[in-house]
MIGU-932512 format. One record per residue (C-alpha): x, y, z; residue in three letters; residue number from 0. Coordinates in Angstrom, 3 decimals. Layout:
<sites>
SITE       c1       c2       c3   r   k
SITE        X        Y        Z ALA NUM
...
</sites>
This chain:
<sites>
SITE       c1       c2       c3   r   k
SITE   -7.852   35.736  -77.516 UNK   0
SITE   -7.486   33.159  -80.442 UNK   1
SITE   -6.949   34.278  -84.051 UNK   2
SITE   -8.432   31.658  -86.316 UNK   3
SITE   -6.633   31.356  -90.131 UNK   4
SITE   -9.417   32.925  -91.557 UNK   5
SITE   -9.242   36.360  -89.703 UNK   6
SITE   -5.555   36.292  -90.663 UNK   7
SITE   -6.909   35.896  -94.078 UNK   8
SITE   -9.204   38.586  -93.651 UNK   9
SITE   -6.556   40.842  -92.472 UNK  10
SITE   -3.724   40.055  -95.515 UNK  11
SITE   -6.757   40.345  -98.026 UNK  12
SITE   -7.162   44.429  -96.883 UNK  13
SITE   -2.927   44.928  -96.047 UNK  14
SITE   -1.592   47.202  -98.887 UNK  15
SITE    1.358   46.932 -100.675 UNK  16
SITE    3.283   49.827  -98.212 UNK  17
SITE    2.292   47.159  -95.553 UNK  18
SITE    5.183   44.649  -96.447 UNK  19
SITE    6.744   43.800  -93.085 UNK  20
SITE    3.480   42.629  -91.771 UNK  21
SITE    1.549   40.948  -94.953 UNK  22
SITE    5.029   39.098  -94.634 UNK  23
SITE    4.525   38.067  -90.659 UNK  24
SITE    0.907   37.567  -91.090 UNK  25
SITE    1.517   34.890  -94.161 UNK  26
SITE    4.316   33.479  -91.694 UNK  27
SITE    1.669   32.886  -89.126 UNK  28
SITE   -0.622   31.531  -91.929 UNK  29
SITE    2.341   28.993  -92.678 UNK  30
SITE    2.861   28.166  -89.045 UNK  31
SITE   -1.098   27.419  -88.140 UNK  32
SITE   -1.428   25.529  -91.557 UNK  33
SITE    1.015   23.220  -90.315 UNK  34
SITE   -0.529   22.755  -86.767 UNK  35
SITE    2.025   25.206  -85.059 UNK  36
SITE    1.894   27.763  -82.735 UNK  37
SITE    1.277   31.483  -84.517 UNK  38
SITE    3.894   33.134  -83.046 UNK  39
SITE    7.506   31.501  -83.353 UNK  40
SITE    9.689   31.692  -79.923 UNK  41
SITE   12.084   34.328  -81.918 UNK  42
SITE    8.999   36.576  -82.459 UNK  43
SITE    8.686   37.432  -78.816 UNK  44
SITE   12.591   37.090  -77.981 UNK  45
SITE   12.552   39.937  -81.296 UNK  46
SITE   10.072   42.145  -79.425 UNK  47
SITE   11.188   41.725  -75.720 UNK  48
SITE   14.595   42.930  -77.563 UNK  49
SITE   12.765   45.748  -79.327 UNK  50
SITE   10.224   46.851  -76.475 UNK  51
SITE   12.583   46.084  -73.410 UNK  52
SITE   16.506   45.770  -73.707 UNK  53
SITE   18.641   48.646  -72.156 UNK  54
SITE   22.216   47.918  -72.681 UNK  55
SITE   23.604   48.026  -69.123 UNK  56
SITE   20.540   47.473  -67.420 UNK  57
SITE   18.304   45.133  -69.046 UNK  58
SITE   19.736   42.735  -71.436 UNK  59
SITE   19.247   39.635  -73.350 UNK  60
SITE   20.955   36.127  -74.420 UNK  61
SITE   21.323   35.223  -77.695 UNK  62
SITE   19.618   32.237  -77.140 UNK  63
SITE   16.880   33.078  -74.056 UNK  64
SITE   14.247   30.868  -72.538 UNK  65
SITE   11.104   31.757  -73.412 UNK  66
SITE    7.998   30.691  -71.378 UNK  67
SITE    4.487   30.870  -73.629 UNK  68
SITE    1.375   31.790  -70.892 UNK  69
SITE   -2.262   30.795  -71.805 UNK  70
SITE   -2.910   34.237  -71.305 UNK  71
SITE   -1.866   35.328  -74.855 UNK  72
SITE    1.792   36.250  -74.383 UNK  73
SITE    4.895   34.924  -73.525 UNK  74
SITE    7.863   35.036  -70.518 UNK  75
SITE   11.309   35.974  -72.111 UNK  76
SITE   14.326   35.375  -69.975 UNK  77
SITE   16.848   38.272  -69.501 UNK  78
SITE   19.296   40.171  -67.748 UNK  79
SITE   18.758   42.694  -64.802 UNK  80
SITE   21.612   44.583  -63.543 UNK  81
SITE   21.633   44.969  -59.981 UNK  82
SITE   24.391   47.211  -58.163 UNK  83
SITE   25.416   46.776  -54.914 UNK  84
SITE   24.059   50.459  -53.861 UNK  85
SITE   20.614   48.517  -54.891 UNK  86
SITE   21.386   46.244  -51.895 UNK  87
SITE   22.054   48.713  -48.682 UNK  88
</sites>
């Protein structure tokens, strides 16, 4: 699905002021298209792979991982699976 500038204008117009967080990322993705780049930054989806995914131990993340954008709306963000060897017999 694309988001053109003016539905993110639409949407900041009718955020209220106990919406801070995301009048903030939705005038960052304002910034980003104005300038002819992508909406969402890499860090955005390393930031929520982190938030939605990481389990210390079992699932973990890079400081710096690869991410992989799809056409599909999304993104690929490399990480970490722990495997132990009882996994393997």
């Amino acid at each position: 699905m694309k988001i053109k500038p003016e539905d993110l204008e639409t949407l900041a117009d009718k955020l209220d002021s106990g919406q801070a967080g995301m009048r903030e990322a939705v005038a960052g993705a304002l910034r980003r298209l104005s300038k002819g780049e992508e909406m969402f930054s890499d860090q955005m989806y390393v930031d929520a792979a982190r938030d939605e995914h990481e389990c210390e131990g079992s699932m973990e993340f890079d400081d710096e991982p690869k991410v992989s954008r799809s056409d599909d709306g999304g993104a690929y963000v490399q990480c970490w699976v722990w495997v132990p060897e009882s996994d393997l017999l």
